[in-house]
SEDO-275302 format. One record per residue (C-alpha): residue in three letters; residue number from 1; x, y, z. Coordinates in steps of 0.1 Angstrom, whole numbers. Example, Ala and Ser with C-alpha at 12.3 -4.5 7.8 and 13.67 -1.06 7.14 Angstrom:
<atoms>
+---------+-----+-------+-------+-------+
| residuo | num |     u |     v |     w |
+---------+-----+-------+-------+-------+
|     Ala |   1 |   123 |   -45 |    78 |
|     Ser |   2 |   137 |   -11 |    71 |
+---------+-----+-------+-------+-------+
</atoms>
This chain:
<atoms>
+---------+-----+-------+-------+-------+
| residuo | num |     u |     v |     w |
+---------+-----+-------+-------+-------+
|     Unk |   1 |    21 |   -95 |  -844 |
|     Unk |   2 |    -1 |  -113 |  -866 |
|     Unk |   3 |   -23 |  -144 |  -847 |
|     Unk |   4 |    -4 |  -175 |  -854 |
|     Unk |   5 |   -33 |  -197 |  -874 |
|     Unk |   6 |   -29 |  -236 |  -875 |
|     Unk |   7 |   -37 |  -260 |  -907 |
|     Unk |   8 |   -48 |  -292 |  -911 |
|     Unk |   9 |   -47 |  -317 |  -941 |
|     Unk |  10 |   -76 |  -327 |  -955 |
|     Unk |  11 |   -76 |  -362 |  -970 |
|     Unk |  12 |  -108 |  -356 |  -991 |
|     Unk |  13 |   -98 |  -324 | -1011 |
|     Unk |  14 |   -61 |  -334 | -1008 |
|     Unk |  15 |   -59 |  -300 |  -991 |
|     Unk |  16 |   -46 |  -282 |  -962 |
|     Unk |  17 |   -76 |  -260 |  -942 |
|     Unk |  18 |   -75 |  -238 |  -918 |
|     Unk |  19 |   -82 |  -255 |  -884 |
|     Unk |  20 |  -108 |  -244 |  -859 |
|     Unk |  21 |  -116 |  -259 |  -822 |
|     Unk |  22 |  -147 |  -256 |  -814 |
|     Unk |  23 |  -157 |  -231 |  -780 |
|     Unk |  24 |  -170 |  -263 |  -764 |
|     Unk |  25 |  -138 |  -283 |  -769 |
|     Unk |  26 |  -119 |  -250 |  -754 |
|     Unk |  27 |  -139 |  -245 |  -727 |
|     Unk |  28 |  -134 |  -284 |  -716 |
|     Unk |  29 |  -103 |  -285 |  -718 |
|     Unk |  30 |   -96 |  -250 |  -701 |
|     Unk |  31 |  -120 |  -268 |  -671 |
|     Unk |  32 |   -99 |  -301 |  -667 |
|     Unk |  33 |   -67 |  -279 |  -666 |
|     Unk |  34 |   -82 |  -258 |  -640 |
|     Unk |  35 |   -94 |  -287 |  -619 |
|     Unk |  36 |   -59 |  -310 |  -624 |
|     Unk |  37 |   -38 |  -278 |  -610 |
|     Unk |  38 |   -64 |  -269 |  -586 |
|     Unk |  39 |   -60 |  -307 |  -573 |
|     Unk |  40 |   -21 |  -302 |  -579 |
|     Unk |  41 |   -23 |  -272 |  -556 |
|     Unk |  42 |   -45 |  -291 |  -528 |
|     Unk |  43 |   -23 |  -319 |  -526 |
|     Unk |  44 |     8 |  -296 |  -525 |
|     Unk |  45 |    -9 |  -277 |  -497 |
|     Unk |  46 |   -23 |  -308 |  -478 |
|     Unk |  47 |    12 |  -330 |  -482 |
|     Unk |  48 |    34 |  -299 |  -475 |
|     Unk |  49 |    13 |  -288 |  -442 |
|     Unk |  50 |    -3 |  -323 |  -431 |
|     Unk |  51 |    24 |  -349 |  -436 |
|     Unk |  52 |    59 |  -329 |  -438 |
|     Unk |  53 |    46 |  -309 |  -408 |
|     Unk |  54 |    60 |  -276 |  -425 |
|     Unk |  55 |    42 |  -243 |  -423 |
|     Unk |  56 |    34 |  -223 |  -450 |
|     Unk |  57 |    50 |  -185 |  -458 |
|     Unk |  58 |    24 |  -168 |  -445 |
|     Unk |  59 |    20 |  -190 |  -410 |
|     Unk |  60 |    58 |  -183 |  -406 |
|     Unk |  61 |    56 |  -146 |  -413 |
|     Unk |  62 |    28 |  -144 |  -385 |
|     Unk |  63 |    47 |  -172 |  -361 |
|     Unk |  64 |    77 |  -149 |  -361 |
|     Unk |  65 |    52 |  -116 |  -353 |
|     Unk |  66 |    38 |  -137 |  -326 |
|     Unk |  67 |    71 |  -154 |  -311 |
|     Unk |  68 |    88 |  -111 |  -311 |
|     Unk |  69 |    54 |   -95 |  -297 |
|     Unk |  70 |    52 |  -125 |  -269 |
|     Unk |  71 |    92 |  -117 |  -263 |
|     Unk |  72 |    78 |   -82 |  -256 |
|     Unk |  73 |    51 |   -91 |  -233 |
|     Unk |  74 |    75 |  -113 |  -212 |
|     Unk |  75 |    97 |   -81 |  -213 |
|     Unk |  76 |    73 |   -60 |  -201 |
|     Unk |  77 |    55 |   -89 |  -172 |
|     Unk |  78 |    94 |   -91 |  -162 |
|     Unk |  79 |    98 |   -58 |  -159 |
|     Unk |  80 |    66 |   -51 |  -144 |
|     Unk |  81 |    75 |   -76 |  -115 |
|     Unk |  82 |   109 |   -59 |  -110 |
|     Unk |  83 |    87 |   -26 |  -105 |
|     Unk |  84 |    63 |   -44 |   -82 |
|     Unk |  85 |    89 |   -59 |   -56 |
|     Unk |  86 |   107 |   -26 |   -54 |
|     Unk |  87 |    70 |   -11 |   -44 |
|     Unk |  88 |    68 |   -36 |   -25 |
|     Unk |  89 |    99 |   -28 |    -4 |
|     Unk |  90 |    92 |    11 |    -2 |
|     Unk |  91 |    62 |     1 |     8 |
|     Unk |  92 |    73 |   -16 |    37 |
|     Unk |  93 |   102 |     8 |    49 |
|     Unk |  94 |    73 |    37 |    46 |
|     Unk |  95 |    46 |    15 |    69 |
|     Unk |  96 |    75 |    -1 |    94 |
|     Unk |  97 |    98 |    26 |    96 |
|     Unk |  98 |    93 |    59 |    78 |
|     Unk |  99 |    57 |    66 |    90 |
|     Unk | 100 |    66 |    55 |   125 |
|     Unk | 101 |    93 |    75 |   132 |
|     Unk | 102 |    68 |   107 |   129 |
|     Unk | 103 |    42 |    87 |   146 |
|     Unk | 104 |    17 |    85 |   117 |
|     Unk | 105 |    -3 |    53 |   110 |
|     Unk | 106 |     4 |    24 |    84 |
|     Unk | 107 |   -16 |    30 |    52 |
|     Unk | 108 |   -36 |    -7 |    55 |
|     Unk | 109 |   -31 |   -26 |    24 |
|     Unk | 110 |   -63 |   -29 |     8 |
|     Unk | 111 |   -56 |    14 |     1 |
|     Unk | 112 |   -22 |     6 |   -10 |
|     Unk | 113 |   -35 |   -21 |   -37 |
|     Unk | 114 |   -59 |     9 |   -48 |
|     Unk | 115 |   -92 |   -15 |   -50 |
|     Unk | 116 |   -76 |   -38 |   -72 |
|     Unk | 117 |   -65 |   -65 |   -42 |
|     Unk | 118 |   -76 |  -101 |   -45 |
|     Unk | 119 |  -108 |  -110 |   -64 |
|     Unk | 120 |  -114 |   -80 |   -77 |
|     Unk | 121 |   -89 |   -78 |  -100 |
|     Unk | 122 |   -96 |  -102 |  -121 |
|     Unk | 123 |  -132 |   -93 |  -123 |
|     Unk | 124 |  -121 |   -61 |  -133 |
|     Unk | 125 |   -98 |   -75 |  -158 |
|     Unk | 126 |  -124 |   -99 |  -174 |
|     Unk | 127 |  -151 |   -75 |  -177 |
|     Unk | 128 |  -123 |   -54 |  -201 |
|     Unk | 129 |  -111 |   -87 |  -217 |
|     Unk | 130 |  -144 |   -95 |  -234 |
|     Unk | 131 |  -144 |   -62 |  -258 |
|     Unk | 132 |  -105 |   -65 |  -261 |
|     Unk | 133 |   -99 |   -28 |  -244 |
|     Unk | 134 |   -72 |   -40 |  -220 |
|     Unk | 135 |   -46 |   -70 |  -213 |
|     Unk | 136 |   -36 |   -81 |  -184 |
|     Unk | 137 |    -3 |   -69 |  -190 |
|     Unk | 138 |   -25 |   -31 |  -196 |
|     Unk | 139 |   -44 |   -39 |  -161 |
|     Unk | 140 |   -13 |   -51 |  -140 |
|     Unk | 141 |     6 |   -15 |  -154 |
|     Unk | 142 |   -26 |     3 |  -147 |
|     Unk | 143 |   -22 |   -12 |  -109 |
|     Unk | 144 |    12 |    -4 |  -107 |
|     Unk | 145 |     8 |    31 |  -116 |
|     Unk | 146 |   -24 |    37 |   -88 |
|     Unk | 147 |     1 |    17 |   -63 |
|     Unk | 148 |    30 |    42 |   -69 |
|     Unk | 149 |     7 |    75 |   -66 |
|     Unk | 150 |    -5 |    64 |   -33 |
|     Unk | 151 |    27 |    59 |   -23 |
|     Unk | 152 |    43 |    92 |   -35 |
|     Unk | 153 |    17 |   110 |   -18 |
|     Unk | 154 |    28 |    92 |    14 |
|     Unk | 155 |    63 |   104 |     8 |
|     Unk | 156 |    48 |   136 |     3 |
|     Unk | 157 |    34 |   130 |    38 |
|     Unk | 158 |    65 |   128 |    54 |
|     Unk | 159 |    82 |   151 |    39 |
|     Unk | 160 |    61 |   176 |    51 |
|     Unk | 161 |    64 |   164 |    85 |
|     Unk | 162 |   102 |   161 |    81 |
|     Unk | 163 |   103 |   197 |    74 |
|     Unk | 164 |    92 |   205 |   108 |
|     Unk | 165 |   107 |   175 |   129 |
|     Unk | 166 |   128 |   198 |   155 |
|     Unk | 167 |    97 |   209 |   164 |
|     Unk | 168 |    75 |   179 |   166 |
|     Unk | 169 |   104 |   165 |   184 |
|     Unk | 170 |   100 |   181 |   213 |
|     Unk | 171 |    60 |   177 |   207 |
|     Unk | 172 |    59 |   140 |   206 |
|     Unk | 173 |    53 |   128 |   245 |
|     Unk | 174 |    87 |   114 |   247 |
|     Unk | 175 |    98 |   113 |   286 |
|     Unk | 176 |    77 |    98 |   314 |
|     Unk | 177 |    54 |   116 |   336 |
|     Unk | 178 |    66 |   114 |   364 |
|     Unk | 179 |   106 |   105 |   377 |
|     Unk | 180 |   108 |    68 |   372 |
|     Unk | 181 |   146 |    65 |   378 |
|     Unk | 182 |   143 |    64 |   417 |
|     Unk | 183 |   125 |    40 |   441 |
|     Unk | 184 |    97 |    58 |   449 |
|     Unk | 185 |    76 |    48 |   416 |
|     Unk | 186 |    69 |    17 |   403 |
|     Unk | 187 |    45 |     3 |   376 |
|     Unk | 188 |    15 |    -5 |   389 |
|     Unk | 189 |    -9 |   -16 |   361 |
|     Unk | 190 |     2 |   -19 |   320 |
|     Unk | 191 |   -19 |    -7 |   290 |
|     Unk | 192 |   -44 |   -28 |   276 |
|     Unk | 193 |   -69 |   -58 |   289 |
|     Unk | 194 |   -66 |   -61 |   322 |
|     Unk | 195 |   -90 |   -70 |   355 |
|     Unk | 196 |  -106 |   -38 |   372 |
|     Unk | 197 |   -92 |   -34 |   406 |
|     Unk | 198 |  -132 |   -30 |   420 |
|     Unk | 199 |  -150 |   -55 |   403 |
|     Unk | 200 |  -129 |   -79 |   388 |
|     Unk | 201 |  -141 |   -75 |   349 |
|     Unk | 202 |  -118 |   -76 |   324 |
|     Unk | 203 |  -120 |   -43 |   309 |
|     Unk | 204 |   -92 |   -20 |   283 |
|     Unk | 205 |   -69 |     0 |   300 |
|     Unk | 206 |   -58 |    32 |   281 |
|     Unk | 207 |   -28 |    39 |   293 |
|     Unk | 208 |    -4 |    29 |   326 |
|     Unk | 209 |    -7 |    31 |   360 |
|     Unk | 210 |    27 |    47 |   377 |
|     Unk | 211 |    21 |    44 |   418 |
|     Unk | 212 |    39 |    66 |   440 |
|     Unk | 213 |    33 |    91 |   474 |
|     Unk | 214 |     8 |   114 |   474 |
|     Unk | 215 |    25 |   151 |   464 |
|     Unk | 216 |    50 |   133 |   436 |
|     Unk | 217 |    54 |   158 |   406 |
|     Unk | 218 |    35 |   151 |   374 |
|     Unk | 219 |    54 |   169 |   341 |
|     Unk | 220 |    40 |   171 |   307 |
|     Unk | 221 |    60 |   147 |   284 |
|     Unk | 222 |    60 |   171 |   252 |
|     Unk | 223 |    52 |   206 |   242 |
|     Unk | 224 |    18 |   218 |   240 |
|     Unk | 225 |   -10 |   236 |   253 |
|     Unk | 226 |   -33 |   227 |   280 |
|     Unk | 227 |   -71 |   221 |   261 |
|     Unk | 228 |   -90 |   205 |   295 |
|     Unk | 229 |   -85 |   209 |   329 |
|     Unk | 230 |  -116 |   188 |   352 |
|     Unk | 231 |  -128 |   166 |   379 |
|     Unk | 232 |  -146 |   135 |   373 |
|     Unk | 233 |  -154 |   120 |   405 |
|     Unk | 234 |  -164 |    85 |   396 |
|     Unk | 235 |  -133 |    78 |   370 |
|     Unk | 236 |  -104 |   101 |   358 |
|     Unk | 237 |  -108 |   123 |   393 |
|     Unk | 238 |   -85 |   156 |   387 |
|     Unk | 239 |   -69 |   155 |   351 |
|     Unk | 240 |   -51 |   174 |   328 |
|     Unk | 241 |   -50 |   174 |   291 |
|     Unk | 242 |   -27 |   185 |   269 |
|     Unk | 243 |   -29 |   187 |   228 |
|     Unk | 244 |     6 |   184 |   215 |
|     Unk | 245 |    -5 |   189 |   179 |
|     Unk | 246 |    10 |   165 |   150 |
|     Unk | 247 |   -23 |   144 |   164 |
|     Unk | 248 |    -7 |   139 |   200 |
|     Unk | 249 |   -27 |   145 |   233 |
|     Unk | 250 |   -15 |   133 |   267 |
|     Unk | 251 |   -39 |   126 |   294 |
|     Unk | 252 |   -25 |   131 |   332 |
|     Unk | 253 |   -56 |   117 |   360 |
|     Unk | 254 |   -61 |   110 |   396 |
|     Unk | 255 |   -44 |   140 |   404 |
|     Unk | 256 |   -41 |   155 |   437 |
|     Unk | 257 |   -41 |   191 |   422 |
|     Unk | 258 |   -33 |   206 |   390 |
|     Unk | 259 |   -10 |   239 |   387 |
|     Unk | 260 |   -20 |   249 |   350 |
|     Unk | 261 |   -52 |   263 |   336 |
|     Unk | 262 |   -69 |   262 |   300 |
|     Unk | 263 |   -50 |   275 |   272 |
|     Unk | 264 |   -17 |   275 |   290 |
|     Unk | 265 |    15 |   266 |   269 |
|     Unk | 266 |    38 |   238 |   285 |
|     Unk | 267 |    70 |   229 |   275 |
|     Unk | 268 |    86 |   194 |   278 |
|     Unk | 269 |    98 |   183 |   315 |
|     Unk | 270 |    77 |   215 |   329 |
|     Unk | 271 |    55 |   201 |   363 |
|     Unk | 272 |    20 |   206 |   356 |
|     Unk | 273 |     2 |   186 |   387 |
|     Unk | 274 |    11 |   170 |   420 |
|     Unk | 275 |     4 |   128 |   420 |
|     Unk | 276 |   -29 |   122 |   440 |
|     Unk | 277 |   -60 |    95 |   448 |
|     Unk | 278 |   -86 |   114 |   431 |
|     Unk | 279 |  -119 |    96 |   411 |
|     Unk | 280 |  -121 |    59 |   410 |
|     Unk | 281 |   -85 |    52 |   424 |
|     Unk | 282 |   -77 |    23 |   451 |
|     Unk | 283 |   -39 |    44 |   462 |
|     Unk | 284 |   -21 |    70 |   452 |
|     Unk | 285 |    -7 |    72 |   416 |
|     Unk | 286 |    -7 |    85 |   380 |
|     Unk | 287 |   -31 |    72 |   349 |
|     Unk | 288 |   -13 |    86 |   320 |
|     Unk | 289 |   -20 |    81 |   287 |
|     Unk | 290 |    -9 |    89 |   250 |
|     Unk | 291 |   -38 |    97 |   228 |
|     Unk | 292 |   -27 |    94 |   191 |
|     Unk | 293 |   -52 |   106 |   165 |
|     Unk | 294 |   -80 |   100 |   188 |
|     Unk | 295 |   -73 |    66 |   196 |
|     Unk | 296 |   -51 |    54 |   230 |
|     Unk | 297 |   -16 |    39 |   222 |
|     Unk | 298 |     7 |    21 |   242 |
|     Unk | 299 |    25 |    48 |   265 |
|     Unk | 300 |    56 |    28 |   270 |
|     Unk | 301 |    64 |    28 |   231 |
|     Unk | 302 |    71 |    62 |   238 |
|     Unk | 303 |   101 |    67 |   264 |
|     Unk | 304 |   126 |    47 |   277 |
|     Unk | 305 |   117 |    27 |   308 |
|     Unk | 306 |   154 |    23 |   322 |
|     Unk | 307 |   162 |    56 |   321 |
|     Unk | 308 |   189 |    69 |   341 |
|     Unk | 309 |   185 |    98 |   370 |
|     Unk | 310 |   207 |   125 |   354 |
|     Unk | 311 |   195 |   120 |   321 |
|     Unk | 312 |   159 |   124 |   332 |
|     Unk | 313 |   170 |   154 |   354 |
|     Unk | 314 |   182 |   170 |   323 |
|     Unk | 315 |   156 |   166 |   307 |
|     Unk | 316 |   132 |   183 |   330 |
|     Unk | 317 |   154 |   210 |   341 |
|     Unk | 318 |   144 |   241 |   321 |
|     Unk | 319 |   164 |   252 |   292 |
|     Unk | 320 |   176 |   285 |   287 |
+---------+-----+-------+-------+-------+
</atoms>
């Protein structure tokens, strides 16, 4: 298509002549177009976003991207913390009741929060905020995922344990020592703090005291075998001890006698000694204590204090 030419009449020749703008004319008023729509343009911008309030195409498009990605993150936080109380509750059956039952310790919580508990968390976190590598919502998954494998492998724990509970229940020292249903024996001194008899200082007692006449007979309280049989004249006097595996030991003292050597096997409700005032011992009577993963425990967690005369007969009467 041929380039459209414009004319102009010329008053001097009487003529019409080809008109030409000159470049400097065309380049001024290509510039003052440029500038009136870039100031159109400004003023659109500036009255549309400044003084209407309105956001611009682009500010929506990433306003809706932020409004669904924080919809996920409150998704995620609100199902993280639906995760967390359940973990929390297994957490406490396995400490309180699960664990006990087979006589293994709490797991203390500092473990359980895997080395992210209290202020260290959020150190951790911000030293990953600052190069963007993980969010808090990253971090608190991350915790929840160290918190749930140690608490699977305490499962795994106990399941190995409840595989062989018939016989650890026959291990664990579950009867007393010595026949507490009749008159004869009464408690004479509890576990824990307590003044010594000889000088009056205020010292731990490891297990309990059961008084009763010389001769009484002492049984083992579980299954086991016999690891120490001595004499220590200025304490435990004659004692017996006997390892009940599962991390139970039993510790029978002031004995008159013993009737079992090293290495012998016992079974629950078998008499292994004869009550006596041996060692450091103001009458005669029993020290018994339940060792539990090398530490003294409270023996009276472990049997029942009112039992009745046949049921404790039956239970030291040897089975077929």
């Amino acid at each position: 298509m041929p380039k459209k030419r414009r004319y102009k009449f010329n008053p001097e020749t009487l003529a019409y002549e080809l008109h030409k703008i000159p470049i400097k004319a065309r380049f001024s008023k290509g510039f003052i177009i440029f500038l009136l729509s870039l100031v159109t343009s400004l003023g659109y911008y500036f009255g549309y976003t400044k003084y209407l309030n309105l956001d611009t195409p682009k500010m929506l498009a990433l306003l809706r991207t932020s409004d669904e990605l924080s919809s996920k993150l409150e998704l995620m936080n609100k199902r993280f913390s639906q995760a967390n109380s359940s973990l929390l509750t297994l957490q406490m059956r396995d400490n309180y009741i699960y664990r006990p039952i087979f006589g293994m310790e709490e797991i203390p919580q500092d473990i359980r929060e895997a080395g992210f508990g209290g202020v260290d968390r959020y150190s951790y976190l911000k030293s990953f905020d600052r190069s963007g590598i993980l969010s808090r919502t990253a971090l608190n998954m991350d915790i929840l995922y160290k918190k749930a494998f140690i608490q699977s492998k305490s499962f795994d724990d106990v399941v190995l344990l409840a595989k062989s509970a018939d016989e650890m229940s026959l291990c664990v020292p579950a009867i007393p020592p010595v026949n507490i249903s009749g008159s004869r024996i009464r408690y004479s001194s509890s576990f824990g703090y307590r003044p010594d008899p000889f000088n009056g200082q205020v010292r731990m007692h490891s297990g309990v005291d059961l008084s009763g006449p010389v001769g009484e007979p002492i049984y083992a309280t579980g299954n086991g075998r016999v690891v120490e049989v001595g004499f220590d004249f200025f304490g435990y006097g004659n004692f017996v001890i006997v390892d009940h595996g599962f991390g139970y030991k039993t510790r029978y003292a002031h004995l008159k006698t013993s009737m079992v050597a090293m290495g012998r096997i016992v079974k629950r409700g078998e008499q292994i000694a004869i009550m006596g005032n041996t060692g450091r011992s103001k009458g005669p009577h029993v020290h018994y204590e339940v060792i539990y993963r090398n530490r003294p425990v409270n023996p009276l967690n472990y049997y029942n204090r009112d039992i009745e005369p046949e049921d404790f007969k039956a239970l030291i009467t040897p089975r077929g």
